[in-house]
C-alpha positions in Angstrom: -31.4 35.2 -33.5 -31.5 31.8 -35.5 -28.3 30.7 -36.5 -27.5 27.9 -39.2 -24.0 26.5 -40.0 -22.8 25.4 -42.8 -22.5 21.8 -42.3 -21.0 20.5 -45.8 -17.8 19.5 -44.4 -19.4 17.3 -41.4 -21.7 15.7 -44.0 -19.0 15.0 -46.2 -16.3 13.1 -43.4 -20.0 11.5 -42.7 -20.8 10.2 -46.2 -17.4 9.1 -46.4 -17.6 7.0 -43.4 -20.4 5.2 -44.4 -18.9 3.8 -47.9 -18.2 0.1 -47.2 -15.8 -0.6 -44.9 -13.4 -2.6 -47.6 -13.2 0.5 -49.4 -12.7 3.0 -46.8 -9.5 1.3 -45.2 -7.8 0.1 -47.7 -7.3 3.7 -49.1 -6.9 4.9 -45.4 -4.1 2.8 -45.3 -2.5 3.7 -48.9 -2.9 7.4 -47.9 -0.7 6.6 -44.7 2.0 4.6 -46.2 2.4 7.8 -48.7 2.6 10.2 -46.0 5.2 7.6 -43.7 7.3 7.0 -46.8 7.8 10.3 -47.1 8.5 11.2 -43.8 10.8 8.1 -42.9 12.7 9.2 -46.1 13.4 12.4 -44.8 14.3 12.0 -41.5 16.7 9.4 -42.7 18.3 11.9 -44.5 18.0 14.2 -41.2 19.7 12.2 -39.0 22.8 11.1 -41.7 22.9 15.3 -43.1 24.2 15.6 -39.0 27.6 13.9 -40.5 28.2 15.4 -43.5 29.6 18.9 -44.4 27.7 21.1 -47.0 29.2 20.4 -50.4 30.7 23.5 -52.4 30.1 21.6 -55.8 32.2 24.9 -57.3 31.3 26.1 -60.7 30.1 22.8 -62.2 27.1 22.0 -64.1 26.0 18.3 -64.6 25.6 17.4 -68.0 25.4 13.2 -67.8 26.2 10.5 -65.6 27.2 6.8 -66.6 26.7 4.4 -64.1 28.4 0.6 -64.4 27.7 -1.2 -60.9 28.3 -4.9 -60.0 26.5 -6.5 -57.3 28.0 -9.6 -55.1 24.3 -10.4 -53.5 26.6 -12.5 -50.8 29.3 -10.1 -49.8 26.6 -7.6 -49.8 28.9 -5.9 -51.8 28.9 -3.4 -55.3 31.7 -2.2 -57.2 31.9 -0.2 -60.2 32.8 3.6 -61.8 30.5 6.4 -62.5 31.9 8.4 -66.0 30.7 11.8 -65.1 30.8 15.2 -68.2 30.2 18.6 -66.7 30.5 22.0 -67.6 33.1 24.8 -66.0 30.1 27.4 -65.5 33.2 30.3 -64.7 36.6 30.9 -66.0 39.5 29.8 -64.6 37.7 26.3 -62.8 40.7 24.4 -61.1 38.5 22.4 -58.2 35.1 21.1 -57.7 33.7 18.3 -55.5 31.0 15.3 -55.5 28.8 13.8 -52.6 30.1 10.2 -51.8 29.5 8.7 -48.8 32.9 7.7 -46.9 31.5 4.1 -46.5 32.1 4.1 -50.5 35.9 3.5 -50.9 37.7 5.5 -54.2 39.9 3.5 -56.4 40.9 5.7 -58.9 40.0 8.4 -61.3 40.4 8.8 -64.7 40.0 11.7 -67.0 40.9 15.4 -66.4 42.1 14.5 -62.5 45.6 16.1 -61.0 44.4 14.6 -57.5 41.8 14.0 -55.5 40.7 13.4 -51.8 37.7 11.8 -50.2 36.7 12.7 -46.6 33.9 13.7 -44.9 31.3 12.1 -47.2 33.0 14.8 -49.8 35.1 13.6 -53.0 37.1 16.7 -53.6 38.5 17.0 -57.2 41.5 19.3 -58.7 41.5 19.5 -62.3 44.5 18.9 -64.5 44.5 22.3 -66.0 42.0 25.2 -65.5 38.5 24.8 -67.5 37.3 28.2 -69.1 33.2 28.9 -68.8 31.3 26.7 -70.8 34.0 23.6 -71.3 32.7 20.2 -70.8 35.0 18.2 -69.3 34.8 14.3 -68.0 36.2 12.1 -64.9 35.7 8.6 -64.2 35.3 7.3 -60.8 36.4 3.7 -59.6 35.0 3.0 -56.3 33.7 0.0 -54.2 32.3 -0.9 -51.0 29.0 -1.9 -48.8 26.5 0.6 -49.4 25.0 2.0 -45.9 20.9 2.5 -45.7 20.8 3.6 -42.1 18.3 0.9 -41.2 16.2 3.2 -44.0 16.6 2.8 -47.7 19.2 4.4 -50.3 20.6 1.4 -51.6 19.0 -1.6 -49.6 20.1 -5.6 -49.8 16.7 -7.3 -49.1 15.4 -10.9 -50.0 12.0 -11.7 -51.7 9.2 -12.6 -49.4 8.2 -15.4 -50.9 11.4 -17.7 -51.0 14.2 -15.4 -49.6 15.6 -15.1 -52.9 18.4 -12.0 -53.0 17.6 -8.6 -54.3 18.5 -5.3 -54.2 16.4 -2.0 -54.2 16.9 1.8 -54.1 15.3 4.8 -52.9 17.5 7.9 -53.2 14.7 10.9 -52.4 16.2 13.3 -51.1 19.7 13.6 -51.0 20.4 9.2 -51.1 22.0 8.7 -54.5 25.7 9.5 -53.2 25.3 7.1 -50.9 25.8 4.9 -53.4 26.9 6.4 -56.4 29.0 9.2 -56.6 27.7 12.8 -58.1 26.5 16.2 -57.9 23.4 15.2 -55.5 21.1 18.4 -55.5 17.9 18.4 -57.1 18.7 22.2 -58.8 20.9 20.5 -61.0 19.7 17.6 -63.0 21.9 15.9 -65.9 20.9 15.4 -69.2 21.0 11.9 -69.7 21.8 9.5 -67.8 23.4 5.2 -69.0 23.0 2.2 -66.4 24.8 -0.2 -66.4 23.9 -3.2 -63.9 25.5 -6.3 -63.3 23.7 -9.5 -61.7 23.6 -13.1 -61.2 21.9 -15.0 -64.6 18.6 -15.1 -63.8 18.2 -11.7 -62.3 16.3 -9.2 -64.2 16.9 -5.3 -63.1 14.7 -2.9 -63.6 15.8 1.0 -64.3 15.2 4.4 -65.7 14.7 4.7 -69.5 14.5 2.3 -72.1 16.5 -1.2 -71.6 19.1 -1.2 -74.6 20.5 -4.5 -73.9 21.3 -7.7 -71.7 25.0 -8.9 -72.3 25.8 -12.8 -70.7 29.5 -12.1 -69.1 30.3 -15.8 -70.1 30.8 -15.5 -65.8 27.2 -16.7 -64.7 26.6 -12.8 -64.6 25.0 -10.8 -67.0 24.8 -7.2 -67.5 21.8 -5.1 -68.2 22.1 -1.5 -69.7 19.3 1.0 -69.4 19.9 4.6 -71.0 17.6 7.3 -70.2 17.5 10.1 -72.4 15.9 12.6 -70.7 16.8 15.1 -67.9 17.1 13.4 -64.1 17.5 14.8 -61.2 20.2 12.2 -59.1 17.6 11.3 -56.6 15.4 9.7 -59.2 17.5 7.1 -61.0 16.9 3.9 -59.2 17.6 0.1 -59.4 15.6 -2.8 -59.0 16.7 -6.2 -59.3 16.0 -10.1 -58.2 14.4 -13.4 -59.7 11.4 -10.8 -60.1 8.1 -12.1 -62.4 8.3 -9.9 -65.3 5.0 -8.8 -67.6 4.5 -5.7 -70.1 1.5 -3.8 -71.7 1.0 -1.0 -74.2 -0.3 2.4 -73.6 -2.0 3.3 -77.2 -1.9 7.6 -77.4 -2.5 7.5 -80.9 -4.2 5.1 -83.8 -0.2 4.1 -84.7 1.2 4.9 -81.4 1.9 3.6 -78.2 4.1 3.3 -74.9 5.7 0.1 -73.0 4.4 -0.5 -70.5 7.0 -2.5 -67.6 6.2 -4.3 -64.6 8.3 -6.0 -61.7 6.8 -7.9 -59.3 7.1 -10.5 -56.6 6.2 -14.0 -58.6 3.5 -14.5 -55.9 1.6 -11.5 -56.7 1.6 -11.7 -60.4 -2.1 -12.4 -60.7 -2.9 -9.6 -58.5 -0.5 -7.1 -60.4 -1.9 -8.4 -63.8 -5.7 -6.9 -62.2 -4.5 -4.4 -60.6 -2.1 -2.9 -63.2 -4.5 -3.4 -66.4 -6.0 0.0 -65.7 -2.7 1.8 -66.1 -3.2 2.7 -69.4 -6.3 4.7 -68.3 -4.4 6.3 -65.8 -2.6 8.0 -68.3 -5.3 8.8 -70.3 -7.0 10.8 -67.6 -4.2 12.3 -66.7 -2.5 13.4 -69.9 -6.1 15.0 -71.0 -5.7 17.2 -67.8 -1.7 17.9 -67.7 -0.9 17.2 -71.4 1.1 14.4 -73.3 2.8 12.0 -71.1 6.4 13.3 -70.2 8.2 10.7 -71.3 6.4 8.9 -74.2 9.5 7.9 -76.0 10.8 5.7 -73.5 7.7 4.4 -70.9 6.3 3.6 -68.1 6.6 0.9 -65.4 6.4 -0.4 -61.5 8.9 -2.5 -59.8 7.9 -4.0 -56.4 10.4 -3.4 -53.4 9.3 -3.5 -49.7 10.0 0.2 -48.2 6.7 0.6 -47.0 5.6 3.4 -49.6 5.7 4.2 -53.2 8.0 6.5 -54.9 7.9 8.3 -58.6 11.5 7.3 -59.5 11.1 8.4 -63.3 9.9 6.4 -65.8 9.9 3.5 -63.0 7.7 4.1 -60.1 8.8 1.8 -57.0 5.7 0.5 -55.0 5.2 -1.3 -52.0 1.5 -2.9 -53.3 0.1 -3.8 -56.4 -3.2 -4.4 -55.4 -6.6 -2.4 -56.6 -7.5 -0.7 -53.9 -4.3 1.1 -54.2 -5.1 3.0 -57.6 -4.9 6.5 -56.1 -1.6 5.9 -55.0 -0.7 5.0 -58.3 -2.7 7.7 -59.8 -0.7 10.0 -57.5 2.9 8.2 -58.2 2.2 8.4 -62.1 1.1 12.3 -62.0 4.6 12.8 -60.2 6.0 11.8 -63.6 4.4 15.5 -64.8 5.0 17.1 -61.4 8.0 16.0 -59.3 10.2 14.3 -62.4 9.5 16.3 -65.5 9.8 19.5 -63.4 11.3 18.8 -60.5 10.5 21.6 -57.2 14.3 23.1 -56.9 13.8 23.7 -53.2 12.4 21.1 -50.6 10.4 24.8 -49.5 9.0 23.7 -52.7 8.1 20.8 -52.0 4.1 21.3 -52.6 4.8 21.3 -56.2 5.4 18.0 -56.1 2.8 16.2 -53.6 0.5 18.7 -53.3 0.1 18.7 -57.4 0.1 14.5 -57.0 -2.5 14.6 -54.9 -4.6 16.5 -56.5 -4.1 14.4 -59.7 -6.2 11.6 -57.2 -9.3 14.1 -57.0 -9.1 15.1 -60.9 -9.5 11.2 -61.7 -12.4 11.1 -58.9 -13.9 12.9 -61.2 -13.0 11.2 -64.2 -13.7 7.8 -63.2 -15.9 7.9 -59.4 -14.8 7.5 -56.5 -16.8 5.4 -54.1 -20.3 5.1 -54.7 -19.9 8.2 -56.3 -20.5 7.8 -60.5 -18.3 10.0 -62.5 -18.4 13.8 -62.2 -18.4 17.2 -60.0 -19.5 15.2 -56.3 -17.2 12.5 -57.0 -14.7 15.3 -57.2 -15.8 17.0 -54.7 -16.6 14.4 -52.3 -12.5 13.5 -53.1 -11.4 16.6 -52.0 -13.0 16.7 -48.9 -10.9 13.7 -47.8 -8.6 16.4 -48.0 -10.0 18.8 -46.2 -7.3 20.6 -44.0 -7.5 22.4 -40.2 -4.7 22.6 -39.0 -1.7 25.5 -38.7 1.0 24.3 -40.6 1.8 26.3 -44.1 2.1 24.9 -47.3 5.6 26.7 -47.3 8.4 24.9 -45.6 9.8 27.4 -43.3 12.2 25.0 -41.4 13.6 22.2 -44.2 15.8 20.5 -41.4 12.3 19.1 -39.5 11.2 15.8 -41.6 7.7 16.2 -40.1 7.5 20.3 -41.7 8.9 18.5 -45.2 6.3 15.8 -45.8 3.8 17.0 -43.2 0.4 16.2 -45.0 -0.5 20.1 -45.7 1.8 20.0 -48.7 0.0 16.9 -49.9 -3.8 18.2 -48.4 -3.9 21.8 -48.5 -1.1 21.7 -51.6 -3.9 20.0 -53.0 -6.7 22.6 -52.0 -4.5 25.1 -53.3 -5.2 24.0 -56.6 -8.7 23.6 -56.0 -9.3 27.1 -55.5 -7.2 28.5 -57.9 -9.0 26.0 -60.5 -12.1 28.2 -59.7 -10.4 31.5 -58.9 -9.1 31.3 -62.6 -11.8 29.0 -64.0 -11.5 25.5 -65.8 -9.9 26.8 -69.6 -7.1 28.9 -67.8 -6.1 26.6 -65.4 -5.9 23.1 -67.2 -4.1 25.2 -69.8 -1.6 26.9 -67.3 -1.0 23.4 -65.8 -0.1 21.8 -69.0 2.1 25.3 -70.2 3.7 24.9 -66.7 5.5 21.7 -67.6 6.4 22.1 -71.4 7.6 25.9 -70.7 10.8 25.8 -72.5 12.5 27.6 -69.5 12.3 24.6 -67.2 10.6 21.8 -68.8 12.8 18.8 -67.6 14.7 21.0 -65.2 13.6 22.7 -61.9 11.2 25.1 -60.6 9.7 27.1 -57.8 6.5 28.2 -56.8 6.7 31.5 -58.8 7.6 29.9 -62.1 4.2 28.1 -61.7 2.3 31.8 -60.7 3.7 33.5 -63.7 2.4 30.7 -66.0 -1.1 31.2 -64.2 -1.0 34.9 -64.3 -0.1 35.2 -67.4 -2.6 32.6 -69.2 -5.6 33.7 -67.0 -4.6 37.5 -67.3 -5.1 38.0 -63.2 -2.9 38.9 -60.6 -2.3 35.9 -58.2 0.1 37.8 -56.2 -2.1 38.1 -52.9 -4.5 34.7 -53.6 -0.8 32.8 -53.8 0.9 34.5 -50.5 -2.4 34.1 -48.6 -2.7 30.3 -48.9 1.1 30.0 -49.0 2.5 31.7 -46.4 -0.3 32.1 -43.5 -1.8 29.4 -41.6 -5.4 28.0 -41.0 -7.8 29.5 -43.7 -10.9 32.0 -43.7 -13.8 32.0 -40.9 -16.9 34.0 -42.6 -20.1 35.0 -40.7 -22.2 36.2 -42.5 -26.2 37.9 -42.3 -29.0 38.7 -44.5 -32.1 40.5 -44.8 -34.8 41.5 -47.3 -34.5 45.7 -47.2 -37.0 46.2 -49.9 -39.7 44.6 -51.5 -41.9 46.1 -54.6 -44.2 43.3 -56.5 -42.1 40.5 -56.8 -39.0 42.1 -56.9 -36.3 42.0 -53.9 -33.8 43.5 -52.4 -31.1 41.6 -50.2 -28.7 42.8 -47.7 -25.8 40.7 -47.6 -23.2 41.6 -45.0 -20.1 39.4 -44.6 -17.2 39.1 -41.7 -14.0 37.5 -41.5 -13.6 36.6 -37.7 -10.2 34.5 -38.4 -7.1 35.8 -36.9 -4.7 35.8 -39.6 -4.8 37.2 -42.6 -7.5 38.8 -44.2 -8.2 36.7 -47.2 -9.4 38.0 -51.0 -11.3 36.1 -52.6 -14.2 35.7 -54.7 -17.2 33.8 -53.1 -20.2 32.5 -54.7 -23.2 33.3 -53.1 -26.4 31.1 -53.7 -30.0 32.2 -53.0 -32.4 30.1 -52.2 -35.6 30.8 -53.7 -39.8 30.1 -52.0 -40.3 28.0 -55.4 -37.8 25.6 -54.9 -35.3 26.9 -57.1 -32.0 29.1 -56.4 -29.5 31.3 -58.2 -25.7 31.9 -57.5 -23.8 35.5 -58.0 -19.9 36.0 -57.3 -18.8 38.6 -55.2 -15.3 39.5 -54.2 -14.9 39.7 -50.5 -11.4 41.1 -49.2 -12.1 43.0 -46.1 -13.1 42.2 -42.2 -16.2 43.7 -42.7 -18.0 43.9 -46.2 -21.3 45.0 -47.2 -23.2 43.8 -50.8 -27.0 44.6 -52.5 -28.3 41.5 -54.2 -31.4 42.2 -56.2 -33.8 38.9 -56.4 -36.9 38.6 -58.9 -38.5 35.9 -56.0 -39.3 35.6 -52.7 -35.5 34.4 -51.1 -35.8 32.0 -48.0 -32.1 31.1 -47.4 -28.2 32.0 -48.4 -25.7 29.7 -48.7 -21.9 30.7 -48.6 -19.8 28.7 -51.4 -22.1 25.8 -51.3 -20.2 23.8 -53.2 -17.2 24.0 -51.1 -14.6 25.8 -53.5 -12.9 27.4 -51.0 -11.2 26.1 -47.6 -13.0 27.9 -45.1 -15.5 27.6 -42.1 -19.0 29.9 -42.9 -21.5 30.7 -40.2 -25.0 32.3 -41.6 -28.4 33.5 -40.3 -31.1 35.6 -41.4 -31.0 39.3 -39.5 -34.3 40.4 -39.0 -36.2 39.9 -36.0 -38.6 38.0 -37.2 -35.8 35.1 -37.6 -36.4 33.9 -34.1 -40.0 33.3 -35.1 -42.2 31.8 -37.5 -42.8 34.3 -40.4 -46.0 34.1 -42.4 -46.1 35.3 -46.1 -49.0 34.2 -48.3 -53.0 33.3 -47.2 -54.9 32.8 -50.4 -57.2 33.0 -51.7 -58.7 34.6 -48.2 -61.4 35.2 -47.9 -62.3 31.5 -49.4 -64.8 29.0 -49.3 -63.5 25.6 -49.8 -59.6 25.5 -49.0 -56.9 28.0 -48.5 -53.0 27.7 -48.4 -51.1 29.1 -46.0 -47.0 29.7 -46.8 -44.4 30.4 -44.3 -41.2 30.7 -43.1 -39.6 28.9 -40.1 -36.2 29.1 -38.9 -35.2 26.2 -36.8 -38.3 25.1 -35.1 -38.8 22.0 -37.3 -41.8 21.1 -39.1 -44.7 23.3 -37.0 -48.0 23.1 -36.5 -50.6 25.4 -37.5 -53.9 25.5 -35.3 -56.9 26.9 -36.2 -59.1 28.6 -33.8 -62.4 30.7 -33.8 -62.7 34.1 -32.2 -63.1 32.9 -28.8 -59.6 30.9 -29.3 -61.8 27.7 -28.9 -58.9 25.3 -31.8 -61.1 24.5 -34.6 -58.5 22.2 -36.3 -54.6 21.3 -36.4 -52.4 21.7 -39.4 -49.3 19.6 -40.5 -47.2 20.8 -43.1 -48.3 19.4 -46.7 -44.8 20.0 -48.5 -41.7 22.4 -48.1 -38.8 23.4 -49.7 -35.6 24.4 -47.5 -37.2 27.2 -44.7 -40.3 27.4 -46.3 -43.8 25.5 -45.9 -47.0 25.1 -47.3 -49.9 24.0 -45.6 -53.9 23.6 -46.5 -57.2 24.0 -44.8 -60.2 22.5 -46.4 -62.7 24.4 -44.0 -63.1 21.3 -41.9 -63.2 20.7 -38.5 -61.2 18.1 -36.3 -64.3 15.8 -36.6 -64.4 16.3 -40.4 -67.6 18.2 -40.7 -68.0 21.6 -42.3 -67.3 24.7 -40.1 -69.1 27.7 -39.7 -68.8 30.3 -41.6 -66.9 33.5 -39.9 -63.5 34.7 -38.9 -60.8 32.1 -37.5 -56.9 32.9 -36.6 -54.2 31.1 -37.8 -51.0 30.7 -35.5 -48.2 27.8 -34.5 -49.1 25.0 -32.2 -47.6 24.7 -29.9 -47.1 27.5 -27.7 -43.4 28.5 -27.7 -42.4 31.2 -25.1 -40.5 34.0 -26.7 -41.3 33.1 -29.6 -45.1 32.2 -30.2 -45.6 35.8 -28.6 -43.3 37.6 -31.6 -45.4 36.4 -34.0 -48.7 38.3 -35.2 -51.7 36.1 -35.4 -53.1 36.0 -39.0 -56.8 36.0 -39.4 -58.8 34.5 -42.5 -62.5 34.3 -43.5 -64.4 31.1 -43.9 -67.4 31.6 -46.8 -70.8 30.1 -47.1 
């Protein structure tokens, strides 16, 4: 039996190689750093988490945070207080604690204290009086000290590469802020606003969440900068960057009277290159708030400050990148769609954590096909050639059964088969339902600027597209690998030109037995094709396609909509031969064509031969479309003269054992 895989995947990894070799590692490379940052980030946070207890924060919800920090660049040093309001979320609250890292000394505190203690990276807090439920109450925290990164990040003192001029960067993902500020450092509980207050040598600029309000001189040769953002942040995303950094802005226009700031950071030697490289911004945010909706934070703005972890990271409003070069536009596609997915709602759970990178990286295939990717022009390859630089194999599941492993966390299937996730569903629930349930998702009132989990995002799905995504969610979620389909054909019936098609399909994969719809395309003796859906969710399932023209091939999900392997072949007998289907006009007098099928044999030769088998001629295939081939015979011999008139056979040259013997010669007559 002839067998024919579907190859679209090896195609694909080999178009992609051959794009230019300035494109193809530079975003190699920007992919990496993503995945490393990531990675580094969290097993920093691994390693550290072995000190410290697990915080009983106590009733408490964080309502705002005020943040007034002073660096000394030379002792290496910041000092400062954090004024934090919360609410008593039970009667009666007496106690509740913060996250501060015991390398952070405690001055004092101000506000509703009786005492406190700090020990064992814990700041443990008894109230003056007991809080009843729903009471907001403040206390102000004077601290000081050398902020510890580990060798990592959190709160880094670094120098600019160009003249080793001081500076200071942060990087707080996922549990870093209280090592340098203290507070309620959990992503499930983001405050509602947030004021920054930072202050540096004259000369310095800082760059921060929100909107800059003001830059107050200190009549010291200091100066302080205040930043106040407005909306909800979770603790790991407020961030600092600050240095004798070049400074430029743009405008994002949304509107015919509207626009955003746009804020940039960068070394002073790469300003040229930021200025190219950060001019299409602005489209960025077109693209993507067509897909996802309105920008999140439109009444403050976007911006990029330059540090040197190695990475990029979506600290709100302020995205912190390594590179501000070109070729590194789908990581800032990626960083800016975390400002939707990852800041605006925030996964509550680092289980979760797919609704963060694997929705950011699936922003980079949803501007592929916005704006091309490669040599690929704008639309559904460029797309689709993105996502298969995704393309996932491996066992690990989008779910994050162990959090306390930093290579399960921000192992590349929540970015790669996060992303393919969406992919399918996108199809699963088609285009209208699924850029509408992506842009409900974030703006639902019951967690737009808070956090989520993976069912919050199902129920918006379900309940826009009017399915139940129950079994296509736990299926990609929870199980590893994805379908392995082999599947056969034949034509059963055949009355005038109307077909019938037996179409059986297998899933040989181990796992789970997936359910999903799969398009089926049939290939057609004219050239042309036509695609039905069917639902397939069993081991073994039968369908009845009926076909107005002659079919000559099936194709499984041609267009790749679903992660999968698919193995096809045709099941009669005849597939391990050459089939014949049309001689006309026969008899004939001055040429006759001659179609048929042939299933893996390459282009074959016809020979012609008279009744004693003496060959007459030799044929080469004229044209062909898929399986199928056409040839002609003009009636001539080899030598070019007329034949004789009589009987001649057709069959394939040249002799193939066990195969030229299955197939029945076909006669024709030659005419005066």
């Amino acid at each position: 039996m002839a067998r024919h895989f579907n190859l679209f995947f090896v195609l694909l990894v080999w178009c992609f190689a051959s794009l230019s070799h300035a494109q193809q590692n530079p975003q190699k490379e920007a992919q990496e750093f993503l995945l490393r940052h990531k990675q580094r980030l969290f097993e920093q946070f691994r390693r550290l988490q072995a000190e410290r207890a697990v915080t009983d924060y106590g009733a408490i919800d964080a309502r705002y945070y005020e943040l007034r920090i002073a660096i000394d660049y030379t002792a290496k040093q910041i000092s400062g207080s954090v004024r934090a309001r919360f609410t008593a979320t039970r009667d009666s609250l007496r106690r509740f604690a913060l996250d501060l890292d015991d390398h952070l000394t405690v001055d004092s505190l101000l506000g509703a204290v009786k005492s406190y203690n700090h020990r064992n990276n814990v700041l443990n807090i008894e109230l003056d009086s007991a809080q009843p439920a729903g009471r907001d109450f403040e206390v102000r925290i004077f601290y000081h000290g050398h902020p510890r990164d580990g060798g990592y990040a959190y709160f880094r003192f670094d120098e600019f590469p160009e003249d080793g001029s001081p500076h200071v960067w942060t990087l707080s993902e996922p549990y870093g802020a209280s090592y340098w500020w203290p507070c309620k450092d959990t992503p499930r509980d983001k405050a509602d606003s947030a004021d920054i207050y930072v202050t540096v040598p004259v000369g310095d600029l800082v760059g921060s969440n929100g909107l800059l309000r003001s830059v107050t001189p200190n009549g010291d040769s200091t100066q302080t900068f205040h930043w106040q953002e407005r909306y909800p942040i979770a603790t790991y995303l407020i961030s600092l960057a600050t240095g004798p950094y070049a400074h430029f802005q743009d405008y994002y226009h949304y509107g015919a009277n509207d626009s955003m700031l746009l804020d940039y950071y960068v070394y002073p030697r790469e300003l040229g290159k930021a200025r190219h490289a950060f001019q299409e911004v602005p489209d960025y945010l077109t693209v993507l708030s067509e897909r996802f909706g309105p920008y999140p934070f439109l009444k403050e703005k976007y911006g990029m400050a330059q540090f040197a972890w190695g990475g990029a990271m979506e600290h709100q409003t302020l995205t912190s990148t390594t590179r501000v070069a070109a070729w590194w536009r789908f990581v800032f596609v990626h960083e800016l769609a975390h400002q939707w997915f990852g800041d605006a709602v925030t996964c509550a759970s680092w289980q979760d954590i797919w609704l963060n990178e694997g929705f950011a990286t699936y922003a980079e295939a949803l501007y592929a096909e916005q704006r091309g990717f490669g040599d690929y022009p704008p639309g559904p390859e460029a797309y689709h050639q993105y996502m298969a630089t995704k393309y996932y194999t491996e066992e690990k599941t989008i779910w994050v059964t162990d959090t306390s492993d930093v290579w399960n966390v921000f192992d590349k299937v929540v970015y790669h088969k996060g992303a393919w996730l969406l992919h399918m569903l996108r199809h699963v629930i088609g285009d209208s339902a699924f850029f509408t349930s992506l842009k409900q998702y974030v703006t639902d009132p019951r967690w737009a600027y808070g956090s989520v989990r993976t069912e919050n995002f199902r129920s918006v799905c379900e309940r826009v597209s009017g399915k139940d995504l129950q079994a296509f969610f736990d299926q990609w979620l929870f199980y590893p690998f994805y379908p392995i389909y082999n599947y056969q054909w034949e034509i059963t019936d055949q009355r005038g030109g109307n077909f019938r098609v037996r179409l059986t399909i297998e899933q040989t994969q181990t796992q789970t037995i997936y359910r999903m719809p799969i398009d089926v395309t049939v290939y057609f003796v004219d050239g042309s094709d036509s695609t039905f859906t069917i639902e397939n969710e069993q081991a073994s399932q039968e369908y009845t396609l009926s076909v107005h023209r002659l079919p000559v091939e099936i194709a499984l999900d041609k267009d790749n909509w679903i992660l999968k392997e698919a193995y096809g072949s045709y099941a009669s007998a005849q597939a391990a031969a050459i089939t014949f289907h049309t001689i006309y006009p026969n008899p004939f007098r001055d040429r006759v064509t001659i179609l048929l099928t042939n299933w893996g044999y390459g282009q074959q030769e016809l020979q012609i031969v008279d009744i004693l088998g003496k060959e007459v001629r030799r044929l080469k295939a004229d044209d062909h479309s898929r399986n199928f081939y056409i040839y002609h015979w003009d009636g001539k011999t080899s030598a070019g003269r007329r034949a004789a008139p009589g009987i001649y056979f057709i069959r394939p040259y040249p002799y193939l054992a066990g195969v030229s013997e299955k197939i029945r010669n076909r006669k024709i007559l030659l005419l005066h």
